[in-house]
C-alpha positions in Angstrom: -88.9 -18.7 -62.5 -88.2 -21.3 -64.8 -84.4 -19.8 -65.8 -83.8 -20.0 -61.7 -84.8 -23.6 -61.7 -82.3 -24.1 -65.2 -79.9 -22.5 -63.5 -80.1 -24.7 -60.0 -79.9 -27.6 -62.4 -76.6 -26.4 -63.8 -75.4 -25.1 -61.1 -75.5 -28.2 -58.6 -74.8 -30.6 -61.6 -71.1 -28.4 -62.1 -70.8 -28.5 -58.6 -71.3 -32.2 -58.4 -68.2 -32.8 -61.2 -65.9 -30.0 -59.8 -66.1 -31.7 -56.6 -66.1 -35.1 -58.2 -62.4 -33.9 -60.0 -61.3 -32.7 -56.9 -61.7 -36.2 -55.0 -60.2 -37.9 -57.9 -56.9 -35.6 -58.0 -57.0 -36.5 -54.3 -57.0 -40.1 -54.6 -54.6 -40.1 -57.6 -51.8 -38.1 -55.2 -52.3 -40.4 -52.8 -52.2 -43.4 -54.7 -48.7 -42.0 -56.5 -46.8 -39.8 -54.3 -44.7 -42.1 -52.5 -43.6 -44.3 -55.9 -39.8 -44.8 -56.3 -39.5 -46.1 -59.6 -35.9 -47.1 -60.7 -36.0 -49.0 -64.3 -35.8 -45.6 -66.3 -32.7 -44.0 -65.6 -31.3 -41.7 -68.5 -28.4 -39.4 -68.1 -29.4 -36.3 -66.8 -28.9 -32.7 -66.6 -30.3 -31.4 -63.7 -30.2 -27.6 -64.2 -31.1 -25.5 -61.0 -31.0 -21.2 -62.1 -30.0 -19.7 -58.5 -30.0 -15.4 -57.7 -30.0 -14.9 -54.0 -30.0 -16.3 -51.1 -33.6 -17.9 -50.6 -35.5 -19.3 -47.1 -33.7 -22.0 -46.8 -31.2 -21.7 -49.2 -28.8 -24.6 -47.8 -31.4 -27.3 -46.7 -33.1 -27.0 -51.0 -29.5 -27.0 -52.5 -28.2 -30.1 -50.2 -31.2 -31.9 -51.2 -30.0 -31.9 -55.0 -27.0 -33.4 -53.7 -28.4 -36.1 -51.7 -30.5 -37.0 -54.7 -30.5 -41.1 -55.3 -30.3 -41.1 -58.9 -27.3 -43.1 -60.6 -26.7 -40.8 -63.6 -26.8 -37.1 -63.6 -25.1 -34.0 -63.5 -26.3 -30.8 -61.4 -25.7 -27.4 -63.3 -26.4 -24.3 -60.9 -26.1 -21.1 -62.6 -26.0 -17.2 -61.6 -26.1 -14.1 -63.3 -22.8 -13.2 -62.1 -20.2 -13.7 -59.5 -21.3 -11.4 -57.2 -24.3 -12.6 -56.9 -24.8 -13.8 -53.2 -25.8 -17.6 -54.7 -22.4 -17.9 -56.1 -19.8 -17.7 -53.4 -22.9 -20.0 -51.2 -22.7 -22.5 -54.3 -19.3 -22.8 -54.1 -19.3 -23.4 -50.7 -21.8 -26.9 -50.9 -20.1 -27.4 -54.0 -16.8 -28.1 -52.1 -18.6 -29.3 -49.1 -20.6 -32.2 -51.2 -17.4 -32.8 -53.6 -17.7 -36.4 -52.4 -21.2 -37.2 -51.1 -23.2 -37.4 -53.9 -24.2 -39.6 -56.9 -23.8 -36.4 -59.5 -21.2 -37.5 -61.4 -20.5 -33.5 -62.6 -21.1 -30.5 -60.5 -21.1 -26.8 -62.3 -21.4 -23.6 -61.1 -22.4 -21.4 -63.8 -22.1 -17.7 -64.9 -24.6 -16.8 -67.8 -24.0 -12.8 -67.9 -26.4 -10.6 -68.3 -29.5 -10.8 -70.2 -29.6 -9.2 -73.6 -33.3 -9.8 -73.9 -36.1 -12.3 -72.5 -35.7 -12.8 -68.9 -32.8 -13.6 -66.5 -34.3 -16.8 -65.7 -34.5 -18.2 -69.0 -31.3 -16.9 -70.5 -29.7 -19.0 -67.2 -31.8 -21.8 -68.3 -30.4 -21.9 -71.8 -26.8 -20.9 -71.2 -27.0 -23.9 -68.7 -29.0 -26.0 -71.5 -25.5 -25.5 -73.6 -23.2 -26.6 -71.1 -24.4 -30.0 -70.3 -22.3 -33.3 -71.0 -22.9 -34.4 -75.1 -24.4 -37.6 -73.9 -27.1 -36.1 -71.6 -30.7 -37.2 -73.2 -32.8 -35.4 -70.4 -33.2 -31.9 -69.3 -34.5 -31.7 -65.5 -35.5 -28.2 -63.5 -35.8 -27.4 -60.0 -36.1 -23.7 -58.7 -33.5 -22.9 -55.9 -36.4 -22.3 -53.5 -37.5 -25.8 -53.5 -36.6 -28.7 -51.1 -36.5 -32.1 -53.4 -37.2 -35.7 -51.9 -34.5 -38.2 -52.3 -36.6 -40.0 -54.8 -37.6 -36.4 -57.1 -35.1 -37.6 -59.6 -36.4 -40.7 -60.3 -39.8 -40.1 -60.7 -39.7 -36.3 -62.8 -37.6 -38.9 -65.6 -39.7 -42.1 -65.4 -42.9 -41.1 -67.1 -40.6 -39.6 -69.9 -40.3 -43.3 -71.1 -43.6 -42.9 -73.1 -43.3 -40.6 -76.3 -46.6 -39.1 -75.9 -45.6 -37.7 -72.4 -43.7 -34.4 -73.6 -43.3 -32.9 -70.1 -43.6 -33.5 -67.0 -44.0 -31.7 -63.5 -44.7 -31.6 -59.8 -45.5 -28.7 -58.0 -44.5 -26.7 -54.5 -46.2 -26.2 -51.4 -45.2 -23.5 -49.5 -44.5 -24.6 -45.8 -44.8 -21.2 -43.6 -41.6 -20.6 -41.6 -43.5 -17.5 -39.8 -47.3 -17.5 -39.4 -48.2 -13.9 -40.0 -51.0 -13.3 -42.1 -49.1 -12.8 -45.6 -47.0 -16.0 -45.4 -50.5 -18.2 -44.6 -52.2 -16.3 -47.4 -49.5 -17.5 -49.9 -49.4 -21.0 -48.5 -53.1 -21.5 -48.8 -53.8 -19.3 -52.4 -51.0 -21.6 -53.6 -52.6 -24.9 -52.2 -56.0 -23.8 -53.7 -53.8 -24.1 -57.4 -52.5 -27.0 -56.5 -55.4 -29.2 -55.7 -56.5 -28.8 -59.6 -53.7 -31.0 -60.7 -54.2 -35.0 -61.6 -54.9 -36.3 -64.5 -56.2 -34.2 -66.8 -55.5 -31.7 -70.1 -55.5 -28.6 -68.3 -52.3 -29.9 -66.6 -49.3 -27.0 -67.0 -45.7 -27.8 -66.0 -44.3 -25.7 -63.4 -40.9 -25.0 -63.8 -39.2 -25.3 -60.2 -40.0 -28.9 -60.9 -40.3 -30.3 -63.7 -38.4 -32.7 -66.8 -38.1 -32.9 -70.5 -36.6 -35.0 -73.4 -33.6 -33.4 -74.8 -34.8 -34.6 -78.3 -38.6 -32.8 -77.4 -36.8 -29.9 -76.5 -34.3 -29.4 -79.3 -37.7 -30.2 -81.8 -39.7 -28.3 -80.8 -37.8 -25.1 -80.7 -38.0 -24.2 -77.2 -34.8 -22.3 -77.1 -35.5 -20.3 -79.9 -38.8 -19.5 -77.4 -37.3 -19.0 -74.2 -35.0 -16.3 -75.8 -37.7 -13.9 -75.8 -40.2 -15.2 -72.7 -40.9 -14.6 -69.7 -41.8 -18.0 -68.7 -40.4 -21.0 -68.7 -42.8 -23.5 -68.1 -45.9 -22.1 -69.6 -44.3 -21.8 -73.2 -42.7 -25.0 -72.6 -45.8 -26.8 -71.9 -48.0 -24.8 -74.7 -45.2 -26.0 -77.0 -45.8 -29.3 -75.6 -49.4 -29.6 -76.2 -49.6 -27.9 -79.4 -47.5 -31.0 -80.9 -50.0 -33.3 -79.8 -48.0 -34.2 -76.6 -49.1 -34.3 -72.9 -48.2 -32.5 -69.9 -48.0 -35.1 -67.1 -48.2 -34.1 -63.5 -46.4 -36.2 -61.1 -47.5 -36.1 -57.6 -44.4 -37.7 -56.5 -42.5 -34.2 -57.2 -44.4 -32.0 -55.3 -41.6 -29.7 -53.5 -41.9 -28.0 -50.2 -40.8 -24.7 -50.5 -39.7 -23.2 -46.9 -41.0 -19.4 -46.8 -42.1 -16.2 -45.2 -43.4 -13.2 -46.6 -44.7 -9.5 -46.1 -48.1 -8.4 -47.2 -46.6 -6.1 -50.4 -44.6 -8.9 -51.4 -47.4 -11.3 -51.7 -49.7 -9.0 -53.8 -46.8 -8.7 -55.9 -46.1 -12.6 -55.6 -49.4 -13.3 -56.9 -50.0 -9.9 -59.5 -47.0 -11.0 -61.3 -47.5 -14.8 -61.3 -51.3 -14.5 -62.6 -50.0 -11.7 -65.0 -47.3 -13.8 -66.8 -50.2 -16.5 -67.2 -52.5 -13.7 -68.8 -50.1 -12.3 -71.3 -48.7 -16.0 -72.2 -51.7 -18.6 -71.7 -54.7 -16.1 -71.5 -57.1 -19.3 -71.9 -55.7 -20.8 -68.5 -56.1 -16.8 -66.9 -60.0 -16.8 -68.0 -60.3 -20.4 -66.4 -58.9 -18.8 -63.2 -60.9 -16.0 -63.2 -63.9 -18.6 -63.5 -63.0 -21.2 -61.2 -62.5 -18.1 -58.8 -66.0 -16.4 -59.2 -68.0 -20.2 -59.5 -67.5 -20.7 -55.8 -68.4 -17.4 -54.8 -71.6 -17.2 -56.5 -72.5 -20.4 -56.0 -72.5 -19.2 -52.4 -73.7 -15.8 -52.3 -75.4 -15.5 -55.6 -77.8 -18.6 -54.5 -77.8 -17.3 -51.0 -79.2 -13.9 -52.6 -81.7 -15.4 -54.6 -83.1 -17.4 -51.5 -83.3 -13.9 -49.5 -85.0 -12.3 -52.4 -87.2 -15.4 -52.9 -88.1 -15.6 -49.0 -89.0 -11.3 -48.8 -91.1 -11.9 -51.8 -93.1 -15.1 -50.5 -92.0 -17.4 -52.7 -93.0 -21.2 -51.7 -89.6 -22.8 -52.9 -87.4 -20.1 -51.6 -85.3 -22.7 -49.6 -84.1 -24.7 -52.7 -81.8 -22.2 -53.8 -80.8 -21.4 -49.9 -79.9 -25.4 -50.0 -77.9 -24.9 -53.1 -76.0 -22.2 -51.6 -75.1 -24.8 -48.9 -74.2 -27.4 -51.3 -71.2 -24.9 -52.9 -70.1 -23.8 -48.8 -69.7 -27.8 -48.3 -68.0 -28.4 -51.3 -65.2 -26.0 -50.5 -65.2 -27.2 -46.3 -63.9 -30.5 -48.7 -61.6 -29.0 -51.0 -59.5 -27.9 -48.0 -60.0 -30.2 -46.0 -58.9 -33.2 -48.5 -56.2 -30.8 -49.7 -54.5 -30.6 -45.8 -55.1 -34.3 -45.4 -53.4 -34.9 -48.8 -50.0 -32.3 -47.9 -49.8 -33.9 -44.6 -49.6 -37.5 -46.1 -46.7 -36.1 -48.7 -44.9 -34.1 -46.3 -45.5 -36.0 -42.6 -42.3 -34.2 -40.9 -42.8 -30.7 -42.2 -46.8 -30.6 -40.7 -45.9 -28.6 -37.2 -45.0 -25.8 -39.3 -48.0 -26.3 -41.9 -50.4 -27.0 -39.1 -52.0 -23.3 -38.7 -52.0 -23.2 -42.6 -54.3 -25.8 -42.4 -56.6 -24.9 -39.9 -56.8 -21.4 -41.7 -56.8 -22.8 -44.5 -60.2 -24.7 -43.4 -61.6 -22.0 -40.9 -61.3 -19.3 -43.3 -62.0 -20.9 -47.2 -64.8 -17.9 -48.1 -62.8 -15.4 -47.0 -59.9 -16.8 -48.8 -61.6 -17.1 -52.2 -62.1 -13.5 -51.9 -58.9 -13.0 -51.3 -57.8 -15.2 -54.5 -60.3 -13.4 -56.9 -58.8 -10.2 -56.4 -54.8 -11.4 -56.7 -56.2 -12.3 -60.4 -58.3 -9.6 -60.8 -55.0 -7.2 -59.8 -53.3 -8.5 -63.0 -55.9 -7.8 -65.4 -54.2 -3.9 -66.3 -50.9 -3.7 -66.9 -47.6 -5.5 -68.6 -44.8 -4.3 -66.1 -43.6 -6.9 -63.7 -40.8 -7.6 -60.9 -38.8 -10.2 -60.4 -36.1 -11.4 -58.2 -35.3 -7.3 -58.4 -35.8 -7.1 -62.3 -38.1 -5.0 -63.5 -40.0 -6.4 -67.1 -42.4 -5.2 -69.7 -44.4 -7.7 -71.2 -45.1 -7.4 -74.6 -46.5 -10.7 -75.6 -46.2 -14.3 -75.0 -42.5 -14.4 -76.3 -41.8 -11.4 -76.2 -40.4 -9.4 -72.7 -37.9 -6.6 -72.4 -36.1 -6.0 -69.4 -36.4 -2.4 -68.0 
């Protein structure tokens, strides 16, 4: 009996700091999303890879354009010219010509890729096609809807040396409300919530900035070449020099969606499986911070049931422990809706059944989020954007 007690004690005392960094992630976003800082400007290359036509494929793109930054240039790049993106580029291209800060616009044709993923050989053909005077490399996915203000605020914290990256993150705002589309929106706000300020911070890379200098030192094309991730690798690379990875809750993205229920297991098999082959330490915390909650529930809930059959006088502390962890995660999603709605006021009729599912259902959802992890611990083959990839190791994928 005294190992249950040790483990109560360790039990509610994690509880008490995961839910004490949750509340402080909260009050950080609050206190920084809506910042608009203007006194660190440095010319810019805002590279956006693009292969399809994405939800809302118009409303993301015009929202590079109408970005209200004085120095930059937007590259968009495609595999190829028949790509659907590329004719649709050229089209806002010449429709924007003269409504917009950019000072460049490019639309891009990278090839095919030899090896590493299409993604990243975009990323770096773009990377070699910027203006010679360009001192910062920005990124934004094509399925992401900036603020007018993204710009300014990805490149200001790059003014300190020890910041090597930085990053927002998306939210996925449900343009249907069918089971799969909610599922993504809420699995994805679950992730989200663990950013603030903190070491475990990655980049992600459909939002996110970098010195030119950082980039070029530490050898990041030379990684990407191989990868199947762009931000991970970046932000490993970052770390291991003794850098930081700063999350900026000013860049948080909406990104418009809808989905069916096979394309959100393999949404969520091949994101959790690209972290498990590249950053298997950040996997292993996932699978953790996935099966805390649950056990913390059901495991003390258990134990009370057990305790109670058998007699046991102090049964109902571990039934009040199994409270404590159901509380904690009414919280989470509660103060992570209240925090989304304060970011993104006009887009919260569309996010509003999200939220109350979100809230409602947050056991069954944690269920739900264990096994998208758990469905990526066999297997290197993955699917993207209509590639198929092996994954051999962290810098290391071949297309198939």
């Amino acid at each position: 009996m005294i190992f249950l007690y040790v483990l109560v004690a360790v039990a509610v005392s994690a509880q008490i700091i995961f839910i004490y960094h949750i509340v402080s992630n909260y009050q950080y976003v609050l206190k920084k999303f809506n910042k608009n800082h203007t006194s660190y400007r440095r010319k810019t290359a805002l590279i956006v890879p693009c292969k399809g036509i994405d939800t809302a494929f118009d409303k993301n793109i015009r929202s590079f354009y109408e970005l209200d930054y004085e120095d930059y240039e937007m590259i968009f790049v495609t595999e190829s010219s028949e790509d659907q993106a590329h004719s649709r580029l050229l089209a806002l291209k010449e429709e924007f010509k003269n409504l917009t800060k950019a000072f460049d616009v490019k639309v891009l044709i990278a090839g095919r890729a030899q090896q590493g993923s299409q993604k990243l050989h975009n990323l770096l053909y773009a990377c070699g096609n910027v203006d010679k005077d360009v001192t910062v490399f920005a990124f934004a996915d094509s399925d992401a809807c900036v603020r007018i203000n993204w710009l300014n605020e990805i490149v200001y914290p790059l003014r300190k040396d020890r910041y090597g990256v930085t990053g927002g993150y998306r939210w996925y705002v449900p343009t249907r409300n069918n089971f799969a589309t909610l599922a993504l929106s809420i699995l994805n706000a679950k992730v989200a919530q663990l950013l603030g300020v903190t070491r475990f911070n990655h980049a992600w890379g459909g939002s996110m900035a970098v010195r030119v200098e950082v980039f070029k030192k530490l050898g990041i094309e030379k990684i990407w070449e191989k990868s199947a991730s762009d931000d991970l690798t970046l932000s490993q690379a970052v770390k291991k020099a003794g850098l930081r990875v700063i999350f900026v809750p000013a860049c948080f993205v909406a990104s418009y969606e809808k989905i069916d229920f096979l394309r959100l297991l393999e949404f969520a098999r091949r994101q959790f499986l690209i972290t498990r082959i590249t950053a298997p330490g950040t996997w292993w915390l996932g699978v953790f911070s996935s099966l805390y909650p649950l056990f913390g529930l059901w495991g003390f809930a258990g134990i009370a049931l057990y305790l109670y059959n058998r007699a046991f006088d102090g049964w109902y502390i571990f039934l009040l422990v199994s409270f404590l962890f159901l509380v904690g995660q009414f919280l989470c999603a509660v103060l992570r809706q209240k925090m989304i709605f304060r970011i993104f006021p006009a887009d919260w009729p569309r996010m509003k059944v999200a939220a109350i599912a979100d809230i409602a259902g947050n056991i069954f959802w944690s269920w739900l989020m264990l096994f998208c992890i758990l469905s990526s611990l066999f297997g290197r083959t993955i699917k993207w954007r209509g590639v198929k990839y092996k994954l051999k190791g962290p810098t290391e994928v071949v297309r198939l």
